[in-house]
N, C-alpha and C positions, 0 to 999 in steps of 0.2 A: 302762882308766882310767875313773874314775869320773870323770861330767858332772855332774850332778843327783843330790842328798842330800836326801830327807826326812830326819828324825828326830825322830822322836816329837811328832810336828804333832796338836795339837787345835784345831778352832775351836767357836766358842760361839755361838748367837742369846741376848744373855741369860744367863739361868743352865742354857740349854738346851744340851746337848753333842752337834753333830751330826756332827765327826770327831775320833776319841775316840783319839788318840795313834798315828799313822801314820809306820811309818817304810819307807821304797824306795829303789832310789836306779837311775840309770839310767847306760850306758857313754857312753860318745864310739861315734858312731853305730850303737846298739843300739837296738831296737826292744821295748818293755814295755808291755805290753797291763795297763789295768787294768780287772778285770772285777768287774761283779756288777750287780744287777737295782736298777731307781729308787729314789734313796733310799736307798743305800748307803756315800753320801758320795765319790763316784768326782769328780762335776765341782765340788765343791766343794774339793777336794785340788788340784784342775787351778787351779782360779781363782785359790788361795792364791798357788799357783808363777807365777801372771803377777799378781799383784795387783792383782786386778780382785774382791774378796771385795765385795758389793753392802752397802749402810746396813743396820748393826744387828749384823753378822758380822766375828769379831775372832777372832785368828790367838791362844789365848788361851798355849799355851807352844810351845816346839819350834822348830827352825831348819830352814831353806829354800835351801841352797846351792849355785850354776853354776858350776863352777869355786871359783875364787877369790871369786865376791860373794857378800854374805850378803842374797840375795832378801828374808826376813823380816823384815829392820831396816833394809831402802831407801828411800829418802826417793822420796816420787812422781815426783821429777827424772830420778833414776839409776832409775826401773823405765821411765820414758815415753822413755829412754833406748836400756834395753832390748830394750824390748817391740821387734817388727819388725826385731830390728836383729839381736841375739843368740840370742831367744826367739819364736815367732810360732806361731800359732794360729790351729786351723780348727774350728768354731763346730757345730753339730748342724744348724740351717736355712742354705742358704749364701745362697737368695734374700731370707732376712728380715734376715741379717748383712751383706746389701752393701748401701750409699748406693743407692736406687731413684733417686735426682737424678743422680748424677756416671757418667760414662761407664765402665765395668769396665776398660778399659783404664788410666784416671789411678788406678783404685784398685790395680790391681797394682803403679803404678809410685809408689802413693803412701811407701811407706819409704824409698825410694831416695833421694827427693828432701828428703822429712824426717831422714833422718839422713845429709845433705851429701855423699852417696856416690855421685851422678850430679847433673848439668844437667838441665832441665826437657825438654829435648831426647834427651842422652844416655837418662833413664830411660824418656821413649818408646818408644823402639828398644832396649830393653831389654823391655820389659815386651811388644810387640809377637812377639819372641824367644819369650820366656816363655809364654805365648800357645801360642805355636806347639812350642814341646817339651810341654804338657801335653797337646794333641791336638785344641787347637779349629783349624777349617776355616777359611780366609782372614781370620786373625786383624790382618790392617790395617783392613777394615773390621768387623770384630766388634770390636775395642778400641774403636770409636766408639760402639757400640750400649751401649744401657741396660740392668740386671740382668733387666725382665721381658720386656725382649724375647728373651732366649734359655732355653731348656730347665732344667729342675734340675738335670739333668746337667753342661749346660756352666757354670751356675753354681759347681756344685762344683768343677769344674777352674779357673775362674779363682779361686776361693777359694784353693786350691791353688799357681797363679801365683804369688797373692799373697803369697803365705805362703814359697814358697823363692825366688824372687826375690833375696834379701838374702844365701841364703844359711845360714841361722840356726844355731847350735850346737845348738838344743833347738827342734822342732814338739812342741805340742801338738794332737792330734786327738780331738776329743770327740764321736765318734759318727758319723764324716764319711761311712758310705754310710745311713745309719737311713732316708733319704727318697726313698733311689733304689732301680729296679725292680733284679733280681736280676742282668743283663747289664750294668749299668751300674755295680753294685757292685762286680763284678769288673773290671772295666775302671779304676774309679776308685782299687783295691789295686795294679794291678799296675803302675800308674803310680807310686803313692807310693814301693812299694817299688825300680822304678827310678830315682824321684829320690833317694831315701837312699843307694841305695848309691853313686850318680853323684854327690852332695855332701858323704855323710860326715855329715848330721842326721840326731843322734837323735832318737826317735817316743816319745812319752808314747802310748799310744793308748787310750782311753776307749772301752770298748765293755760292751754286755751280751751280746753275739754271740760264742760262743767255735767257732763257723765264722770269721769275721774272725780272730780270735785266730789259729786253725791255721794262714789264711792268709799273714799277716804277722808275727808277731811270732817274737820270739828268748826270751825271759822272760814270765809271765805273773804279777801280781798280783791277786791275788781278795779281794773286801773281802765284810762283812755286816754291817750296822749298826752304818756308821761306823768299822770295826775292819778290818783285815789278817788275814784267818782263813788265808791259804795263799799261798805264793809261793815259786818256784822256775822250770827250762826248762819252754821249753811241751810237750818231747817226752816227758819225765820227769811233769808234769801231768799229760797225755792217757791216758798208760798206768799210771799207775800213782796217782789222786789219794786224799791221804790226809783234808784234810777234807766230813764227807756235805757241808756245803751245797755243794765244786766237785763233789763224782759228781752230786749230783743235779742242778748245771748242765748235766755233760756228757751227764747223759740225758735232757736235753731233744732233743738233735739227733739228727735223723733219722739213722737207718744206707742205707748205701746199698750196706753189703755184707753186708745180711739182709734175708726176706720181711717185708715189715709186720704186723705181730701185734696190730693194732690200734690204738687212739689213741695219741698223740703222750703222753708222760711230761711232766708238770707239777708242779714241786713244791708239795706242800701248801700252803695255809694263805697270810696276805700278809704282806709285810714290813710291821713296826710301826712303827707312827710313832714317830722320837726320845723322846718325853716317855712312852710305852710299851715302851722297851728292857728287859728282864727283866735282872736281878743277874744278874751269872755268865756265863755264854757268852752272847751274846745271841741264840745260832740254836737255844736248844735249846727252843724253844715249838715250831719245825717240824722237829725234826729226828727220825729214824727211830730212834734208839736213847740218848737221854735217860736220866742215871741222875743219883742226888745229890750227884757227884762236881761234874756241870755246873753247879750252883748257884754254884760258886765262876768265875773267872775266868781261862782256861787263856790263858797265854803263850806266844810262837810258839817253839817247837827245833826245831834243823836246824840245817844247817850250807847247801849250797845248794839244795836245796829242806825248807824249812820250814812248818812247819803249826801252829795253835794250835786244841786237841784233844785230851779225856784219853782219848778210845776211837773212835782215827784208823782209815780203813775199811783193811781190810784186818791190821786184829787184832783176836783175839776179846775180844768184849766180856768 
C-alpha cells in the first residue's frame, strides 16, 4: 500500500528550476533510499514533503500525498500538525539540529507533549524509555544532559529517539550517518532498521552512499540534476543498473571481493549548477557514451524498475 506520492513535484528559486518534475512514492513501512551526489535536488524533495521549503522556494506544480492528506496544499496548521506526529525527521548534523539550551531528554519527549499524546510527566518516562531502546547508557541521567555534552554518536541516536518516539507513518533521514566514524554508522543502520521494522515506519532515506543504500533500503531512487534518472529494487539496481550516471555511482565503491587495481573510480567532471543544466538529458556533459539522441530529453520506462536513457548500459550503443 502506498504511504507517500510524489508526482511530478517541481520547485523553483525564481525562475530557476532546481527539482524539475519528480515523481516516488513510498509503501507503508518500506524503506526508499534516494540517491545521488550534492545538488541533485535529494533534500530539497525531502523538505517539500515536510514543508519546511526555506524563503524564495516554491513548490511550483505537482502533488505531495500521505495517505489521504494532500501535503502540497496544507495550510501551515495541518503540516505543524503533522510534522512529529505522522511525519518526523532526522536532520544531516544531529548536534547542530538539537536546541544546545533544553536538555535531549525534553527534546525527545517534546512531540508527545506537543501533540496532547502524553502528560508532561507521562512523556518523561516515555522518552527516558526511548532513550534507552536506541542504546544510550543510563539514559535517566543522560536525559538531563545537554547536546554538547554527549558524543555525535549519541546525539544521532537521541535524534533518533526523537524522531520514533511518536511513532510516525513516514521518517524522513537526510544523510543520518554522513558525520559518524565508520563503527558508528553501522551501529546507527542497524538500529533504524530495527526500529522500522518494530514500528511499521516508513524510511525516505536521503543518502549519497549507496553502501547505506545496500544496507538498508528495499527500493532505491537515483536523481541527477534535479530529475529521476532511475529507480526500481536495490537488488535489481546493484546487479544490473541501466542508467551510466547509477553504474558510475556504484563504481565508486570499493570491492571487497577483488585485489585493488588501483585508485578508487571517480566519476568525471562536477555536477552543474541549476542555471547550467544542459537541454536534453542533463548527465550527458559527464556521461561515457553521449550521442545526439541525448540532446533531447529521455522519459523514464519500465515498469518496476525504470530508467530514463536512450542507450541504457548494458545495450549496445
Amino acid at each position: 500500500m502506498t504511504l507517500l506520492a510524489i508526482q511530478d513535484l517541481s520547485v523553483r528559486a525564481g525562475d530557476l528550476s532546481l527539482v524539475d518534475g519528480v515523481t516516488l512514492d513510498v509503501g507503508a513501512g518500506e524503506v526508499v533510499a534516494l540517491v545521488g551526489e550534492s545538488g541533485s535536488g535529494k533534500s530539497l524533495t525531502a523538505l517539500s514533503v515536510m514543508g519546511l521549503l526555506g524563503d524564495g522556494l516554491t513548490i511550483e506544480s505537482g502533488s505531495i500525498t500521505l495517505g489521504e492528506a494532500n501535503l502540497s496544499g496544507a495550510s501551515a496548521s495541518v503540516m505543524s500538525e503533522l510534522r512529529g506526529n505522522e511525519i518526523a525527521m532526522i536532520f544531516q548534523e544531529p548536534v547542530s539540529s538539537l536546541n544546545p539550551l533544553v536538555p535531549v531528554g525534553a527534546q525527545v519527549a517534546e512531540s508527545l507533549i506537543v501533540h496532547g499524546r502524553a502528560t508532561a510527566e507521562e512523556a518523561k518516562a516515555q522518552a527516558i524509555d526511548m532513550l534507552r531502546q536506541v542504546g544510550i547508557p543510563e539514559p535517566e541521567s543522560r536525559a538531563r544532559q545537554l547536546p554538547a555534552e554527549l558524543s555525535g554518536g549519541m546525539c544521532q541516536r537521541v535524534m533518533i529517539a526523537a524522531a520514533f518516539i511518536s511513532k510516525p507513518r513516514l521518517l524522513i533521514a537526510d544523510e543520518p550517518t554522513t558525520a559518524l566514524d565508520v563503527t558508528i554508522q553501522a551501529q546507527i543502520l542497524e538500529l533504524m532498521s530495527a526500529l522500522t521494522t518494530e514500528t511499521g515506519t516508513a524510511i525516505l532515506l536521503i543518502t549519497h552512499d549507496m553502501g547505506v543504500v545496500a544496507e538498508l533500503a528495499d527500493r532505491v531512487c537515483v536523481m541527477y540534476g534535479g530529475c529521476v534518472v532511475e529507480q526500481g529494487p536495490v537488488d535489481t539496481i546493484f546487479a544490473k543498473p541501466r542508467h551510466p550516471y547509477t553504474r558510475m555511482l556504484l563504481n565508486t565503491l570499493p570491492r571487497l571481493d577483488e585485489e585493488p587495481k588501483g585508485e578508487l573510480f571517480a566519476i568525471p567532471g562536477n555536477v552543474p549548477s541549476p542555471q547550467d543544466w544542459p537541454s536534453g538529458c542533463r548527465f550527458q556533459t559527464r556521461c561515457d557514451r553521449p550521442t545526439a539522441a541525448c540532446f533531447e530529453r529521455p522519459e523514464l520506462q519500465g515498469d518496476a524498475h525504470r530508467f530514463a536513457c536512450f542507450h541504457p548500459t548494458g545495450v549496445a550503443s
